[in-house]
TINUDO-738379 format. One record per residue (C-alpha): x, y, z. Coordinates in pm, whole numbers. Example, Ala and Ser with C-alpha at 12.3 -4.5 7.8 and 13.67 -1.06 7.14 Angstrom:
# residues 2
<ropa><u>1230</u><v>-450</v><w>780</w></ropa>
<ropa><u>1367</u><v>-106</v><w>714</w></ropa>
# end
This chain:
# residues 130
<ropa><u>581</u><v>340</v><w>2030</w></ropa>
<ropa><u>866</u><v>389</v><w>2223</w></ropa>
<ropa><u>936</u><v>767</v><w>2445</w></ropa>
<ropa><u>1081</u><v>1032</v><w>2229</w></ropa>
<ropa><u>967</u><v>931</v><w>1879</w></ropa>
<ropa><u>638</u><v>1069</v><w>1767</w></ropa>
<ropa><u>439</u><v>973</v><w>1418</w></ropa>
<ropa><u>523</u><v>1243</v><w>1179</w></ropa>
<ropa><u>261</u><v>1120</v><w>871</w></ropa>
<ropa><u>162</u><v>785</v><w>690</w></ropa>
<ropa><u>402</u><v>687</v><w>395</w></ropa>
<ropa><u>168</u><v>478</v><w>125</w></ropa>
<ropa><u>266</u><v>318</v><w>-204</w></ropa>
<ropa><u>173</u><v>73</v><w>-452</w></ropa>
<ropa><u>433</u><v>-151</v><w>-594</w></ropa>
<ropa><u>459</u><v>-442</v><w>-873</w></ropa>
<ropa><u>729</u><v>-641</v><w>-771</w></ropa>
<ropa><u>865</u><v>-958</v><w>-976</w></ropa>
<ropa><u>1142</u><v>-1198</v><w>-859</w></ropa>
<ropa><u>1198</u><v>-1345</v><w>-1165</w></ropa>
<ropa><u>1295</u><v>-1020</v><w>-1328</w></ropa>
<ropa><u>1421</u><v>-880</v><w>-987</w></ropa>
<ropa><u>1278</u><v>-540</v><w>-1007</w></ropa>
<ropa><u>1022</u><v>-329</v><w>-857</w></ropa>
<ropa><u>819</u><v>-65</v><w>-992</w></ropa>
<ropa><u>636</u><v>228</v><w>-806</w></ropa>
<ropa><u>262</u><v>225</v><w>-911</w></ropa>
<ropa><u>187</u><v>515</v><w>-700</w></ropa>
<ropa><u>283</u><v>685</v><w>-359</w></ropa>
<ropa><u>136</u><v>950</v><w>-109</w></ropa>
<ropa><u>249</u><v>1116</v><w>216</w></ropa>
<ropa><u>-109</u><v>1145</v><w>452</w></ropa>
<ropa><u>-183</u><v>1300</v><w>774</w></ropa>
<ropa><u>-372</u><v>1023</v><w>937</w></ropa>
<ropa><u>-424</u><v>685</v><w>933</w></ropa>
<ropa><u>-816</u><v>742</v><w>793</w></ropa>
<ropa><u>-676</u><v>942</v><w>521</w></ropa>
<ropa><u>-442</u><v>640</v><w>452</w></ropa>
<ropa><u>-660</u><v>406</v><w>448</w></ropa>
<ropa><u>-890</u><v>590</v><w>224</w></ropa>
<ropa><u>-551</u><v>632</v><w>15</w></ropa>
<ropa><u>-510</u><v>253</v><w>-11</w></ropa>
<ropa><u>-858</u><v>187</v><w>-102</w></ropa>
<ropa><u>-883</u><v>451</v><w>-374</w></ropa>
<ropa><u>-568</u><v>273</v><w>-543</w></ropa>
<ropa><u>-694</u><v>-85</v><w>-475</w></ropa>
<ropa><u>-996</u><v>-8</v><w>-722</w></ropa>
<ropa><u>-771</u><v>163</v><w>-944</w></ropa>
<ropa><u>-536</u><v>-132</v><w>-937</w></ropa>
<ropa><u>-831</u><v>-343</v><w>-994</w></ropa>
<ropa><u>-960</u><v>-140</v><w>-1278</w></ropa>
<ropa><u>-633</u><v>-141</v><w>-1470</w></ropa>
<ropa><u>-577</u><v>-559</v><w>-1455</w></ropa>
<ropa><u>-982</u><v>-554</v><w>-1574</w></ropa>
<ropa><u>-1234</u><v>-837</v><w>-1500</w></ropa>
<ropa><u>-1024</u><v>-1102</v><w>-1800</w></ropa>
<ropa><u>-857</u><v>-1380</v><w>-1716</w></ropa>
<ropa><u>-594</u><v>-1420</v><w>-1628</w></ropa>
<ropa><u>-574</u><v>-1102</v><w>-1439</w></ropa>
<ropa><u>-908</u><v>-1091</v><w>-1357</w></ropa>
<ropa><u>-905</u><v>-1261</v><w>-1029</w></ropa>
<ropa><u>-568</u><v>-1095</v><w>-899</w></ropa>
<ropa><u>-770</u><v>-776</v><w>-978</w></ropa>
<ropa><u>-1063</u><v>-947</v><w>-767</w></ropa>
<ropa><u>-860</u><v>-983</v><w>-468</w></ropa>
<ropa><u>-855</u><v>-582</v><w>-470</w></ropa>
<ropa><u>-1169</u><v>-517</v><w>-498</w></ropa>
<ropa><u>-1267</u><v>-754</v><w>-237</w></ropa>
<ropa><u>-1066</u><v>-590</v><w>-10</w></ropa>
<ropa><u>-1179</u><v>-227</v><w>-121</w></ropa>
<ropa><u>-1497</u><v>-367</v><w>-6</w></ropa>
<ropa><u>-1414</u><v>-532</v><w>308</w></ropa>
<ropa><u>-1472</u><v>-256</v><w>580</w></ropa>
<ropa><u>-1491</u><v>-445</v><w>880</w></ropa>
<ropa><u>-1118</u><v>-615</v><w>781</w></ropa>
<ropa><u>-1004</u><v>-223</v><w>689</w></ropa>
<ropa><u>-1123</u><v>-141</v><w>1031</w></ropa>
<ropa><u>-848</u><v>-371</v><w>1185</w></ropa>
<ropa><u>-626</u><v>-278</v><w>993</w></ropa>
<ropa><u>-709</u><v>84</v><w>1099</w></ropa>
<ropa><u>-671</u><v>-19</v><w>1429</w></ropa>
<ropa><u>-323</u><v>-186</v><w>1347</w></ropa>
<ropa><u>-203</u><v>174</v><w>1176</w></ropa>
<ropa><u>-315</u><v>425</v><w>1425</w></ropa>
<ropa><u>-116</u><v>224</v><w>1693</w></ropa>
<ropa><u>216</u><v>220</v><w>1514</w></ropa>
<ropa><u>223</u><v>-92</v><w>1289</w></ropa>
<ropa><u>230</u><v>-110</v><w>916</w></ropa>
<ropa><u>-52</u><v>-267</v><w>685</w></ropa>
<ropa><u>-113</u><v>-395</v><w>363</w></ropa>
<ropa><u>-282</u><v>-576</v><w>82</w></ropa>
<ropa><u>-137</u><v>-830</v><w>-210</w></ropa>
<ropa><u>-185</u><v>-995</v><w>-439</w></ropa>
<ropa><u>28</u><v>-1202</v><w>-719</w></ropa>
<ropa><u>-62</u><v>-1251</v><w>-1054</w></ropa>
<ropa><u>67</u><v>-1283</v><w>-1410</w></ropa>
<ropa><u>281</u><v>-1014</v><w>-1571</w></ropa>
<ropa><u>89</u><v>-733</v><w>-1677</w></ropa>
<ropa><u>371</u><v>-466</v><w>-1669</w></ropa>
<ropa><u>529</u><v>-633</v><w>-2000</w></ropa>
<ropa><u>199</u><v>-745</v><w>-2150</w></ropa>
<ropa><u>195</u><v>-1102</v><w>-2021</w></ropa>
<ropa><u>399</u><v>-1202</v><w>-2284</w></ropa>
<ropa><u>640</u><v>-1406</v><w>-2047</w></ropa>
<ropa><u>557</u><v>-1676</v><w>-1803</w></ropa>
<ropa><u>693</u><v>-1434</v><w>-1459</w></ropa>
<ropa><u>396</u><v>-1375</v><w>-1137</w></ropa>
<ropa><u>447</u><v>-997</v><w>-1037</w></ropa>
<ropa><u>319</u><v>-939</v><w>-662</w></ropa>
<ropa><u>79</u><v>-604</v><w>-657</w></ropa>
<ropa><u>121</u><v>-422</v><w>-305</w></ropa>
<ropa><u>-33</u><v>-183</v><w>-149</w></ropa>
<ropa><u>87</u><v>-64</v><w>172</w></ropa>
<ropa><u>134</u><v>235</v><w>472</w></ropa>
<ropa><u>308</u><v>268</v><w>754</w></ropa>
<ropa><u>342</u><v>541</v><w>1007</w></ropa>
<ropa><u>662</u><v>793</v><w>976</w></ropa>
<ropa><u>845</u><v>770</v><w>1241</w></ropa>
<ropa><u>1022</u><v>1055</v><w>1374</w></ropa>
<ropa><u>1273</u><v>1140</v><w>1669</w></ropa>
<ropa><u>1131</u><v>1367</v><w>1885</w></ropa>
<ropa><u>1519</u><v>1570</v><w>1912</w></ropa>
<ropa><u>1449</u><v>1631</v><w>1534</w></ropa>
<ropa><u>1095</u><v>1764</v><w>1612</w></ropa>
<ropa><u>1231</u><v>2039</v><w>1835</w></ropa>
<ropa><u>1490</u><v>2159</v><w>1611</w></ropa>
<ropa><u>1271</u><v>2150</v><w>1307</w></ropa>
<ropa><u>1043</u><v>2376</v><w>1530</w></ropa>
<ropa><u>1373</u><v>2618</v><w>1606</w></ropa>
<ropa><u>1380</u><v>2667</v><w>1233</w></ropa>
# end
């Protein structure tokens, strides 16, 4: 991170995104503290990602890839890593369309994702003068 700009927060969401119908809808999103809370953030919403595209095919193993990941501690530990020093993380996964009930041939990509808030450290001190 470069002088004068401080982390002010975590932004997380989780996004559906499709190409083919170029849109993208917000599943969920939440401002944390630390990079442990955002982690524990993104992990809370992989299972309930996972949960909502159920254990059927065809969504079944896009929801897999979620819970795999919800699992995988020692990869989330990197990726903690990653966070608390600045950078931005994720997990995704594509599937079929679940959003309009799979009734069209169109992969949606699931995201989940956080990445520090970067703030000026000029707009620090004058939000403190307030």
């Amino acid at each position: 991170m470069s002088a004068g700009r401080y982390v002010d927060g975590y932004w997380c969401e989780a996004v559906a995104r499709s190409v083919d119908l170029a849109d993208t809808w917000r599943l969920s999103a939440q401002r944390t503290h630390s990079p442990e809370h955002a982690l524990a953030w993104l992990r809370e919403q992989a299972l309930r990602l996972a949960d909502a595209l159920g254990h059927e095919p065809p969504f079944g193993a896009t929801a897999d890839i979620f819970r795999d990941w919800a699992a995988d501690h020692a990869y989330q530990r990197i990726q903690l890593t990653a966070l608390a020093n600045g950078q931005p993380i994720s997990a995704n996964a594509c599937g079929p369309d679940r959003i309009h009930g799979g009734c069209r041939d169109i992969e949606i990509l699931y995201s989940l994702s956080a990445r520090p808030i970067h703030r000026d450290a000029t707009t620090r001190r004058l939000l403190r003068a307030l």
